[in-house]
PQR file of N, CA, C, O and H, with PARSE charges and radii, in Angstrom:
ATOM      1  N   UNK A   1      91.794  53.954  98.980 -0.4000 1.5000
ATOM      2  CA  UNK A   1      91.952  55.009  98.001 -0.0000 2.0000
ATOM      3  C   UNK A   1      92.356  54.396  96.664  0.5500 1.7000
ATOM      4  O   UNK A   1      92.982  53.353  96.477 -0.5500 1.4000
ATOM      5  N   UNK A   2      91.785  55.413  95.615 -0.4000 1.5000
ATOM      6  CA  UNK A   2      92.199  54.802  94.398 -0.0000 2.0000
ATOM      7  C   UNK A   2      92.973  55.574  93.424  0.5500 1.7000
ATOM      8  O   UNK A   2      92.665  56.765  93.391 -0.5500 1.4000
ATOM      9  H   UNK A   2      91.277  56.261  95.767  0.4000 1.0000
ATOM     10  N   UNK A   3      93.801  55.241  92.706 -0.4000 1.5000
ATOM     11  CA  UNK A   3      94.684  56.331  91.973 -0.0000 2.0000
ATOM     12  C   UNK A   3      94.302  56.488  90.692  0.5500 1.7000
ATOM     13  O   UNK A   3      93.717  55.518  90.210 -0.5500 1.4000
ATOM     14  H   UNK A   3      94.052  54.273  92.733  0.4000 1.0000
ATOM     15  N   UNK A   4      94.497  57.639  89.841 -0.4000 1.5000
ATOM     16  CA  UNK A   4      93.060  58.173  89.206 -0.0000 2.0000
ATOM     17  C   UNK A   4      93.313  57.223  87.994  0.5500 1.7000
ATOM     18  O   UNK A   4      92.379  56.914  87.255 -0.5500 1.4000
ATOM     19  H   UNK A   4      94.972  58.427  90.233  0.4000 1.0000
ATOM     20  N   UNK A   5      94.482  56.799  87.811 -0.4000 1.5000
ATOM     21  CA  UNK A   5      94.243  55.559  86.360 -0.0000 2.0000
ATOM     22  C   UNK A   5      93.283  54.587  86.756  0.5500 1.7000
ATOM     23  O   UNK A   5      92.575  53.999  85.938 -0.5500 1.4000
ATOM     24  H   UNK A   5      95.241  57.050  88.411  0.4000 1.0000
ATOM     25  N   UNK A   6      93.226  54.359  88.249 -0.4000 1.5000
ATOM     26  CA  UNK A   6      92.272  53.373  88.770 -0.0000 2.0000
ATOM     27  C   UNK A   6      90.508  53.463  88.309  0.5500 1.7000
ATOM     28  O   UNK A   6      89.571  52.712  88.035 -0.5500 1.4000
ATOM     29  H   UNK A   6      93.801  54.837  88.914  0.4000 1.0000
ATOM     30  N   UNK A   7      90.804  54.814  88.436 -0.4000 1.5000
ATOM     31  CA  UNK A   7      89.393  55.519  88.523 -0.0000 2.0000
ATOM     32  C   UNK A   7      89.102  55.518  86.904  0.5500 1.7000
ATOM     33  O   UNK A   7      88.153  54.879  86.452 -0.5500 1.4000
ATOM     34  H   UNK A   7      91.565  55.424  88.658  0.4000 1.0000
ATOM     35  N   UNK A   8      89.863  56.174  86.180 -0.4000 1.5000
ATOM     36  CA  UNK A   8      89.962  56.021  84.537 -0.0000 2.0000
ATOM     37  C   UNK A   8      89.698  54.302  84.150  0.5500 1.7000
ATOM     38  O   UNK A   8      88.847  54.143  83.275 -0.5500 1.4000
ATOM     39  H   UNK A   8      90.635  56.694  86.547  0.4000 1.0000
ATOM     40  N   UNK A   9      90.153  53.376  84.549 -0.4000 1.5000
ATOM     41  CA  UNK A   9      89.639  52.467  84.433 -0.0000 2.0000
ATOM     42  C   UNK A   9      88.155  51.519  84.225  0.5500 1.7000
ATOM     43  O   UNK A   9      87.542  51.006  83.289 -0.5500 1.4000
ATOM     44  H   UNK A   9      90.844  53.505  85.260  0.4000 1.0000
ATOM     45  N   UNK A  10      88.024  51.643  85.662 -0.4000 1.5000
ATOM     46  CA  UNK A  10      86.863  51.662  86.331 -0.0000 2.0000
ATOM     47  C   UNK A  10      85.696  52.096  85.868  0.5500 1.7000
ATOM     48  O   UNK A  10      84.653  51.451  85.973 -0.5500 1.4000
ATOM     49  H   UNK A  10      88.522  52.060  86.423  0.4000 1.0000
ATOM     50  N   UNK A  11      85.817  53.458  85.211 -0.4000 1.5000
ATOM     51  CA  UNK A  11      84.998  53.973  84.643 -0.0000 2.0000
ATOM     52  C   UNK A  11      84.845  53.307  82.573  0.5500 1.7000
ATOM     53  O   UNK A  11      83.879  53.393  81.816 -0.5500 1.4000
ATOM     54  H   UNK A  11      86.664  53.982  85.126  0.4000 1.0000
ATOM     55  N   UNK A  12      85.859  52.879  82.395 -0.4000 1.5000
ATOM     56  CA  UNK A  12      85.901  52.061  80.689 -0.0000 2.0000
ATOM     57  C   UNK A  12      85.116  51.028  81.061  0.5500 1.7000
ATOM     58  O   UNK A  12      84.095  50.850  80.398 -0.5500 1.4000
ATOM     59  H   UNK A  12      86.644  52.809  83.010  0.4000 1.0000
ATOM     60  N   UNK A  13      85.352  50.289  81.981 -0.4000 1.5000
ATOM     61  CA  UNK A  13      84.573  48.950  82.293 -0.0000 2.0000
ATOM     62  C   UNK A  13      83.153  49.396  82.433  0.5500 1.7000
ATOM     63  O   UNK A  13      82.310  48.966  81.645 -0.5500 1.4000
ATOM     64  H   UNK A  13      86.182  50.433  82.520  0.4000 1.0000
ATOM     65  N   UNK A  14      82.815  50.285  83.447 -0.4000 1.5000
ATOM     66  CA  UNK A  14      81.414  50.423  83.329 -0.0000 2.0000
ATOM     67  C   UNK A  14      81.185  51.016  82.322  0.5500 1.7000
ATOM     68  O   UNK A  14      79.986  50.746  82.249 -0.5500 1.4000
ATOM     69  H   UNK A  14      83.499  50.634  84.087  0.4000 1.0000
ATOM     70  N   UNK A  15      81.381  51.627  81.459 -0.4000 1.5000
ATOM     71  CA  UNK A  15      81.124  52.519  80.323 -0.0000 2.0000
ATOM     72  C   UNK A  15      80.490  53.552  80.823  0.5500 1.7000
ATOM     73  O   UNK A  15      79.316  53.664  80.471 -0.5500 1.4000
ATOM     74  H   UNK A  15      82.355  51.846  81.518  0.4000 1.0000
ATOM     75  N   UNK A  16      80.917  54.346  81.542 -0.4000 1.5000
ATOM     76  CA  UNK A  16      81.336  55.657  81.965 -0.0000 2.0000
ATOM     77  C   UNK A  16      82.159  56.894  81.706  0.5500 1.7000
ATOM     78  O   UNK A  16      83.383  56.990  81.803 -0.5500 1.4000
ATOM     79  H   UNK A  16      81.871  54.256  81.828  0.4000 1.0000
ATOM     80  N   UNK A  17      81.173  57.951  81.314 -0.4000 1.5000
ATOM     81  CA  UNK A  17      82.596  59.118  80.594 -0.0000 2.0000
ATOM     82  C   UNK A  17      82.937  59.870  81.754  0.5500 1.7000
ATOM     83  O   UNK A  17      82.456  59.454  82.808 -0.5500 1.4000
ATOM     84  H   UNK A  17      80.179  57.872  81.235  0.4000 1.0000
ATOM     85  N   UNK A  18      83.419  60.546  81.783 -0.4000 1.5000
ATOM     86  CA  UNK A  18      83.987  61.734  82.351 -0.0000 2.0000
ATOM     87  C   UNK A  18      82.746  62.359  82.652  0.5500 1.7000
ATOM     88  O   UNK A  18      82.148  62.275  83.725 -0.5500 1.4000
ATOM     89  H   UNK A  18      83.809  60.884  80.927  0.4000 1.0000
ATOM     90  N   UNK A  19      82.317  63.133  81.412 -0.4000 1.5000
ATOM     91  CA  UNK A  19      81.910  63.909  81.075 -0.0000 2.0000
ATOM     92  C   UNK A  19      80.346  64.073  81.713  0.5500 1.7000
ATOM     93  O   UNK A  19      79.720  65.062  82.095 -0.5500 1.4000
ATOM     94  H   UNK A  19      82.803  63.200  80.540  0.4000 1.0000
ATOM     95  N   UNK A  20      79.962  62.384  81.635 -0.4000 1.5000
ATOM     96  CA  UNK A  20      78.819  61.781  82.372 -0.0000 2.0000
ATOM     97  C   UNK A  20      78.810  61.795  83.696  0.5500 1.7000
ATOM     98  O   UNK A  20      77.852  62.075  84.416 -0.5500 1.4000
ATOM     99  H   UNK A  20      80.471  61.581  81.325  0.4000 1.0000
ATOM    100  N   UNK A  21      80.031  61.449  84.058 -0.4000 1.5000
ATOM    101  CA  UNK A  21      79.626  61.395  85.656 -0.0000 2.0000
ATOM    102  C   UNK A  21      79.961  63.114  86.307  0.5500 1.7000
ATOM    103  O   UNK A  21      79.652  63.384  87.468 -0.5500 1.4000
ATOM    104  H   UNK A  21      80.809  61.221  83.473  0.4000 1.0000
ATOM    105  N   UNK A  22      80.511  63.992  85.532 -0.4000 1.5000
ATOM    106  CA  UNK A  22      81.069  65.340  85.852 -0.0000 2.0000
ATOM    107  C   UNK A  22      79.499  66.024  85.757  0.5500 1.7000
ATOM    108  O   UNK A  22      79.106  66.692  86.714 -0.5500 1.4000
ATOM    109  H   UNK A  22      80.763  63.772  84.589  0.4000 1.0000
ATOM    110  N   UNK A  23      78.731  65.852  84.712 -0.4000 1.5000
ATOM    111  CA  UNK A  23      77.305  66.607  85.114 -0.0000 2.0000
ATOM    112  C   UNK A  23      76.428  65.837  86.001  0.5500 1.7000
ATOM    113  O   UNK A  23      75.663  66.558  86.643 -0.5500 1.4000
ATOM    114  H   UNK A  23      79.050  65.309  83.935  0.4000 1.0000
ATOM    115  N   UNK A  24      76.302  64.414  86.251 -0.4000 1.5000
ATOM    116  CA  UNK A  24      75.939  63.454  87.463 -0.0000 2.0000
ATOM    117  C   UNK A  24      75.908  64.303  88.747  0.5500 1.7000
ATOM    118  O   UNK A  24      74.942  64.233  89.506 -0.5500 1.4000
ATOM    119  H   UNK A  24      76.923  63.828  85.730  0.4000 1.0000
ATOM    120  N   UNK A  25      76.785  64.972  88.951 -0.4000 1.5000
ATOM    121  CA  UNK A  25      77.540  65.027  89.871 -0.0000 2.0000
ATOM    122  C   UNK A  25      77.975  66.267  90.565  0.5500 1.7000
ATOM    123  O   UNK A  25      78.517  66.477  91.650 -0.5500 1.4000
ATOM    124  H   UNK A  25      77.569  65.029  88.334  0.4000 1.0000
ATOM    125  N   UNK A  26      77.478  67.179  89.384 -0.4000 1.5000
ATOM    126  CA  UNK A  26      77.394  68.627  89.287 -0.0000 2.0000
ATOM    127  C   UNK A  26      78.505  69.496  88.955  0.5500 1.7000
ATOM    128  O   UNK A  26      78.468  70.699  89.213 -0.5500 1.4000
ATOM    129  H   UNK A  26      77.038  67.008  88.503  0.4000 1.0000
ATOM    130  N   UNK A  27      79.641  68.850  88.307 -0.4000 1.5000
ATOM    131  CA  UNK A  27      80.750  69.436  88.388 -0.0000 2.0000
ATOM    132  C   UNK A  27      80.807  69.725  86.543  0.5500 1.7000
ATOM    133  O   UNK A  27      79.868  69.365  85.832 -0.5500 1.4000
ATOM    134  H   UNK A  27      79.671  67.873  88.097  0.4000 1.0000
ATOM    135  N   UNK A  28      81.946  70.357  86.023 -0.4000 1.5000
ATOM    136  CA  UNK A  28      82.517  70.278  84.985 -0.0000 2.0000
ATOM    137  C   UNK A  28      83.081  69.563  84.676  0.5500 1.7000
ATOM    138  O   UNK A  28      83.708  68.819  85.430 -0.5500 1.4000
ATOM    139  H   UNK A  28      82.708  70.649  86.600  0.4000 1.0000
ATOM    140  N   UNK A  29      83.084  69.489  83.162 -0.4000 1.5000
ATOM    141  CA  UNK A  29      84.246  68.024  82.866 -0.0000 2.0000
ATOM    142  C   UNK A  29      85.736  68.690  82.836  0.5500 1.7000
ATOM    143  O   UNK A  29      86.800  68.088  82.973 -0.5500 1.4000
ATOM    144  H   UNK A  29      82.574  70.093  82.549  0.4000 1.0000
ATOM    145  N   UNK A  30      85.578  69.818  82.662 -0.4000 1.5000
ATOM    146  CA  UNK A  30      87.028  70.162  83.149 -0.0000 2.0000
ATOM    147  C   UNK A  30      87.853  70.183  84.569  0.5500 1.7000
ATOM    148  O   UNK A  30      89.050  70.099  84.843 -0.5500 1.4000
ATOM    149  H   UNK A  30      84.713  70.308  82.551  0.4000 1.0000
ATOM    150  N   UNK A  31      86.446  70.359  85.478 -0.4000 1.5000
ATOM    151  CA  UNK A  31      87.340  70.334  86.735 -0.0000 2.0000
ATOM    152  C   UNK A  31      87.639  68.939  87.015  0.5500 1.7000
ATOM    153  O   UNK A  31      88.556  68.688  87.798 -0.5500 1.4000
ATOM    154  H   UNK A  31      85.473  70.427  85.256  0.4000 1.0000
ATOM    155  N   UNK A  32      86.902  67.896  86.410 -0.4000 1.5000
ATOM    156  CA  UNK A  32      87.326  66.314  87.206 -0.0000 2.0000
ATOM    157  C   UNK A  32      88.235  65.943  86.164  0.5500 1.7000
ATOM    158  O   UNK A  32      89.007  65.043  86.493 -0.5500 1.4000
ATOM    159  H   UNK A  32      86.157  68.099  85.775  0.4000 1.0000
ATOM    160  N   UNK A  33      88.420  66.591  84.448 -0.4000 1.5000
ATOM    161  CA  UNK A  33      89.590  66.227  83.827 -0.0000 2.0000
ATOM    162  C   UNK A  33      91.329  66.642  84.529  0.5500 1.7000
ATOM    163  O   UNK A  33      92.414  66.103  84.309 -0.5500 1.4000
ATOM    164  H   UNK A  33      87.793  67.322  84.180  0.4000 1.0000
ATOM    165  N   UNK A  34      90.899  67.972  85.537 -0.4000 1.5000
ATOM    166  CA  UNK A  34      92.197  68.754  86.482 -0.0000 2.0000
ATOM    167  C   UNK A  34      92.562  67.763  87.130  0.5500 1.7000
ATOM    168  O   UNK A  34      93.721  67.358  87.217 -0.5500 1.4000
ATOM    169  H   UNK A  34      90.018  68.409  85.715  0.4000 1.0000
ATOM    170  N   UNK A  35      90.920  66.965  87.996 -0.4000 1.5000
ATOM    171  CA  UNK A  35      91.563  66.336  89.172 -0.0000 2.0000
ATOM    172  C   UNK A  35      92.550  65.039  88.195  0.5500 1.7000
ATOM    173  O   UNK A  35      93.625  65.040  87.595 -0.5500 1.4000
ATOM    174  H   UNK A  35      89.978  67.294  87.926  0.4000 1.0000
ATOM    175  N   UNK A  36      91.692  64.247  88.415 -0.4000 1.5000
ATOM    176  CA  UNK A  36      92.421  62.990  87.136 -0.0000 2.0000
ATOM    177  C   UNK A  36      93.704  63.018  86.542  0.5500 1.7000
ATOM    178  O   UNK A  36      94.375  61.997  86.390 -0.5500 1.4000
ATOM    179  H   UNK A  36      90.818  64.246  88.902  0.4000 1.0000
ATOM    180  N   UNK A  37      94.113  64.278  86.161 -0.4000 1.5000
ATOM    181  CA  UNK A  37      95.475  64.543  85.118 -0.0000 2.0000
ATOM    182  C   UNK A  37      96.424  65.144  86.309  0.5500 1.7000
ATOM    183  O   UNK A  37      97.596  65.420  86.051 -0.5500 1.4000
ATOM    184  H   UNK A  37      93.568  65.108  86.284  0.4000 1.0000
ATOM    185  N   UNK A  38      95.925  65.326  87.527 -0.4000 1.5000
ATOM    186  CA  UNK A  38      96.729  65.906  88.503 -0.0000 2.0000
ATOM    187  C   UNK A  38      97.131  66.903  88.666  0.5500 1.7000
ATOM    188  O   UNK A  38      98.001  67.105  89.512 -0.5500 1.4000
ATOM    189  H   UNK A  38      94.974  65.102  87.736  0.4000 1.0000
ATOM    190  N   UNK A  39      96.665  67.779  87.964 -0.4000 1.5000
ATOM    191  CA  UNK A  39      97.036  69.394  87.510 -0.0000 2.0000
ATOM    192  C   UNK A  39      95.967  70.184  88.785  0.5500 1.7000
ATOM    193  O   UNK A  39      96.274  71.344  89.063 -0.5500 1.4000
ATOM    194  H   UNK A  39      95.958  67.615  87.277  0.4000 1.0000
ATOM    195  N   UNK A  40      95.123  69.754  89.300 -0.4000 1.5000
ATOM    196  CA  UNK A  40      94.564  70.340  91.174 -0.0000 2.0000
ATOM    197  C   UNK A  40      95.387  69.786  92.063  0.5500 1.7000
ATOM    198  O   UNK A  40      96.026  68.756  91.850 -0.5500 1.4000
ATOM    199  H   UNK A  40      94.873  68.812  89.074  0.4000 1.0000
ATOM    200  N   UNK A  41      95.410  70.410  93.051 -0.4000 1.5000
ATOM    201  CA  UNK A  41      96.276  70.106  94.021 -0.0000 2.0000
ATOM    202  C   UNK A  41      95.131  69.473  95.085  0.5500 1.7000
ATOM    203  O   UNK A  41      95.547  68.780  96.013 -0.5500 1.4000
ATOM    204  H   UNK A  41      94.891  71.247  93.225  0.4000 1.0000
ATOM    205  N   UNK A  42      93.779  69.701  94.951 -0.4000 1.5000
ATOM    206  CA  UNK A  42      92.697  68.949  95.979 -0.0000 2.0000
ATOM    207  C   UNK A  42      92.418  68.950  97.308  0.5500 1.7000
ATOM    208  O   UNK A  42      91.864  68.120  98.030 -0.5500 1.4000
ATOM    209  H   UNK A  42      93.441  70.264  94.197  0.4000 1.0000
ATOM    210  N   UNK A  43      93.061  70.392  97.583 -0.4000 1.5000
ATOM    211  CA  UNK A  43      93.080  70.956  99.134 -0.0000 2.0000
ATOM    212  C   UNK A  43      91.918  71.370  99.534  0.5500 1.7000
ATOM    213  O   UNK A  43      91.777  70.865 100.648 -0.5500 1.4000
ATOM    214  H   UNK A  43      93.511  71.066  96.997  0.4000 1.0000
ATOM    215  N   UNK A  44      91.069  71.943  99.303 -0.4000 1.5000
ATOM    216  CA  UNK A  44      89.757  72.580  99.526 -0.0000 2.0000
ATOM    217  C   UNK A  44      89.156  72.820  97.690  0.5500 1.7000
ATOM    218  O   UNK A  44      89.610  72.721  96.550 -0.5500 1.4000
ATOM    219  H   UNK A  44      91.183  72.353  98.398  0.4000 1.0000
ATOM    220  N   UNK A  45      88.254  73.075  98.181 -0.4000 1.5000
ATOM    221  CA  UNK A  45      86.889  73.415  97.146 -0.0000 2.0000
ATOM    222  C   UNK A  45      86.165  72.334  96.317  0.5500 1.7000
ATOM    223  O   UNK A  45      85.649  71.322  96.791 -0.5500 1.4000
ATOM    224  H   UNK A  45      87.885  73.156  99.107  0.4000 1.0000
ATOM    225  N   UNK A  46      86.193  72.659  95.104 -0.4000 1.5000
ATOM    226  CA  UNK A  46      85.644  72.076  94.031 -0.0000 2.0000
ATOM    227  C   UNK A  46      86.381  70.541  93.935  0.5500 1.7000
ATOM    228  O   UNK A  46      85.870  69.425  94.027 -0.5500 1.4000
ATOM    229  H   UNK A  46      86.613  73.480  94.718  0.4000 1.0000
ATOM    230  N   UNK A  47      87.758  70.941  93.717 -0.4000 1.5000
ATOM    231  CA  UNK A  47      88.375  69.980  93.563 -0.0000 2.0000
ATOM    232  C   UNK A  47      88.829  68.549  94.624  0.5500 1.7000
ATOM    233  O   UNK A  47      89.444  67.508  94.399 -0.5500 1.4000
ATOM    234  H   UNK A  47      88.173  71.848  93.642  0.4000 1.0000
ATOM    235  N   UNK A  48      88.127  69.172  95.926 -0.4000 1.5000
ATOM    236  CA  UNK A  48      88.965  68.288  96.825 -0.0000 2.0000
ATOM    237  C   UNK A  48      87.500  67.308  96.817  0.5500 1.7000
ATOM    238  O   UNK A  48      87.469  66.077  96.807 -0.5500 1.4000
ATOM    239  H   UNK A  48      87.626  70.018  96.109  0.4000 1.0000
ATOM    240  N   UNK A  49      86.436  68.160  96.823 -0.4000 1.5000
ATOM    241  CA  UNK A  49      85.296  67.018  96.500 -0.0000 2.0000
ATOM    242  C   UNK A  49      85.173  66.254  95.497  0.5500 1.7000
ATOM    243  O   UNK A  49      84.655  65.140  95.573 -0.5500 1.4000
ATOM    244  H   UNK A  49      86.461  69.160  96.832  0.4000 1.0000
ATOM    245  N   UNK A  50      85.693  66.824  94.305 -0.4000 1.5000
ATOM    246  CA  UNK A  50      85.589  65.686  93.094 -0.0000 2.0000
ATOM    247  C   UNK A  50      86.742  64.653  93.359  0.5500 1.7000
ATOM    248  O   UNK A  50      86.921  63.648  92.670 -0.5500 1.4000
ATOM    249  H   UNK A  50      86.114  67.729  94.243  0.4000 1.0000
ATOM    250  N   UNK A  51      87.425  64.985  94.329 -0.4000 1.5000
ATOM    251  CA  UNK A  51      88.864  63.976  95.034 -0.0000 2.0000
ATOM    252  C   UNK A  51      88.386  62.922  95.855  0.5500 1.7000
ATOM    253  O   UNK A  51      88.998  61.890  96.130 -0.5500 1.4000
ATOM    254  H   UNK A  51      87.280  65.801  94.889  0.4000 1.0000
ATOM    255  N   UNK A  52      87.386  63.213  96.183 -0.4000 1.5000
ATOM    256  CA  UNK A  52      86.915  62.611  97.585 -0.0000 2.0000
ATOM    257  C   UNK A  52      85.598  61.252  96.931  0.5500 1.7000
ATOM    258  O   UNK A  52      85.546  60.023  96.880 -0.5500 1.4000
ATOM    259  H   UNK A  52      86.889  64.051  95.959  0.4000 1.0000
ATOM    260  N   UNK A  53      84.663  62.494  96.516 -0.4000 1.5000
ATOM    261  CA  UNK A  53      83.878  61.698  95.644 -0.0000 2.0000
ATOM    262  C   UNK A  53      84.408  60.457  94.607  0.5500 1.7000
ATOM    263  O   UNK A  53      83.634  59.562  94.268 -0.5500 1.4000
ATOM    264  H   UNK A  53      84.705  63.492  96.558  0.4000 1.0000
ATOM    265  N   UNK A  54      85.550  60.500  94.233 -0.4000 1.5000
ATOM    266  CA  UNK A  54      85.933  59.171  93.030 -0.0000 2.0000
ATOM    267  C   UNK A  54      86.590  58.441  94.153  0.5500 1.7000
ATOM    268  O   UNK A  54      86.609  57.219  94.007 -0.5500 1.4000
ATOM    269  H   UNK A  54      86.179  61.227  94.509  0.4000 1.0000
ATOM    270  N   UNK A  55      87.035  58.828  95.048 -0.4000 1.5000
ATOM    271  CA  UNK A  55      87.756  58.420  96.387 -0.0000 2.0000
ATOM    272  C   UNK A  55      89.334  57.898  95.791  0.5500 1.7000
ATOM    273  O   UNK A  55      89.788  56.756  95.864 -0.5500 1.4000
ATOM    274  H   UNK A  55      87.019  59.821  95.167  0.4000 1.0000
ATOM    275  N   UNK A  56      90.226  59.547  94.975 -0.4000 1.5000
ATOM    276  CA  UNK A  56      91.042  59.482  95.257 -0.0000 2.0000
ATOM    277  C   UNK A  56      92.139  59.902  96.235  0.5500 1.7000
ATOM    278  O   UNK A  56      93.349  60.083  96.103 -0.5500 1.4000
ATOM    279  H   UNK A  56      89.858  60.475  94.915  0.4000 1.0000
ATOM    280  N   UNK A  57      91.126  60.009  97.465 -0.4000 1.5000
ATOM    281  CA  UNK A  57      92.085  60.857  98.281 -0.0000 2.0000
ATOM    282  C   UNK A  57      90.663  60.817  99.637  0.5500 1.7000
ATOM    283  O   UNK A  57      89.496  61.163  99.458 -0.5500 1.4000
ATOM    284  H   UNK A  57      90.142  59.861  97.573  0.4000 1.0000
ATOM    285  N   UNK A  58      91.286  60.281 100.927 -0.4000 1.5000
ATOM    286  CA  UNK A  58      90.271  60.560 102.005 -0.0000 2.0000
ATOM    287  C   UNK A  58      89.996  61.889 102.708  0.5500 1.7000
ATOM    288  O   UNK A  58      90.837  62.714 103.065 -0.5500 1.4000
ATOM    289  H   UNK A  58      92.235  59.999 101.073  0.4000 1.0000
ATOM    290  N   UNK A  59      88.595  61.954 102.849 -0.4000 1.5000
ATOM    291  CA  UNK A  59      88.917  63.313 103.369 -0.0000 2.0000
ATOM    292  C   UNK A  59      86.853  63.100 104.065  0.5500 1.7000
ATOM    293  O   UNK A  59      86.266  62.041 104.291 -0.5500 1.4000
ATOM    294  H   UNK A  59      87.911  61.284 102.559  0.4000 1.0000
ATOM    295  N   UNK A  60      86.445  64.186 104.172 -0.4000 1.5000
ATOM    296  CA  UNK A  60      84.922  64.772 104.254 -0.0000 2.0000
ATOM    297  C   UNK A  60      84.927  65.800 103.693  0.5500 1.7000
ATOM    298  O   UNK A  60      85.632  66.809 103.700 -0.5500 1.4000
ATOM    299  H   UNK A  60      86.921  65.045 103.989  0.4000 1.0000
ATOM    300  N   UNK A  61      83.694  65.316 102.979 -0.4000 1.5000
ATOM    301  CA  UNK A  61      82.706  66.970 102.307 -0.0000 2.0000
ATOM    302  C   UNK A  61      82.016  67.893 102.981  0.5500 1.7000
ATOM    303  O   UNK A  61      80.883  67.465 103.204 -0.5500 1.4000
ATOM    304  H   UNK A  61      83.122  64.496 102.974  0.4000 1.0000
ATOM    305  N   UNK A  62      82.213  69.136 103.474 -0.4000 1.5000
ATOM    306  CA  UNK A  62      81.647  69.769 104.193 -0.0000 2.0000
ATOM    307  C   UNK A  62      80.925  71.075 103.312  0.5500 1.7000
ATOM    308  O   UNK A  62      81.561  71.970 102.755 -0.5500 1.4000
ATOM    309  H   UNK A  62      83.133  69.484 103.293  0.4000 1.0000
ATOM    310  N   UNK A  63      79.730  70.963 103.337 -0.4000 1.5000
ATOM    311  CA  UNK A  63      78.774  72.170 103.182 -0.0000 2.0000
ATOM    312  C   UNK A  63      79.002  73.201 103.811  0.5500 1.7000
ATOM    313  O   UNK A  63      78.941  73.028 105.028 -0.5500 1.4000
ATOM    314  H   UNK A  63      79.214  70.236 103.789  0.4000 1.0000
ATOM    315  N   UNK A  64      79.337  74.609 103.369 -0.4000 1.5000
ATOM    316  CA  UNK A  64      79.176  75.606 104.352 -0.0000 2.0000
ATOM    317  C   UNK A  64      78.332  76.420 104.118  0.5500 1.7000
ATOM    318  O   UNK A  64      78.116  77.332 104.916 -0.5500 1.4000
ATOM    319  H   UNK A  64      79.387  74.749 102.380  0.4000 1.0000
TER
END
């Protein structure tokens, strides 16, 4: 797992925005700016996949 400064990082080096990988990806740049700043809690929904997906937090994505 990686902790989201990790991920904020990670993403300067590759030259990667937010914003880029949030429509990539299908999300808003606001909901992966929530996850990142820690302001989601990443229990279910939107947020626990954009948690999972940067892999700050283990889990599975489940389609329902």
């Amino acid at each position: 797992m990686k902790t989201a400064e990790q991920v904020k990082t990670e993403f300067r080096q590759k030259g990667i925005t937010i914003t880029g990988w949030a429509r990539s990806n299908g999300f808003t740049r606001l909901a992966v700016h929530r996850v990142l700043n820690g302001e989601a809690k990443c229990y279910r929904g939107k947020a626990h996949r954009i948690a999972v997906l940067l892999g700050l937090k283990n889990g599975d994505i489940v389609e329902v």
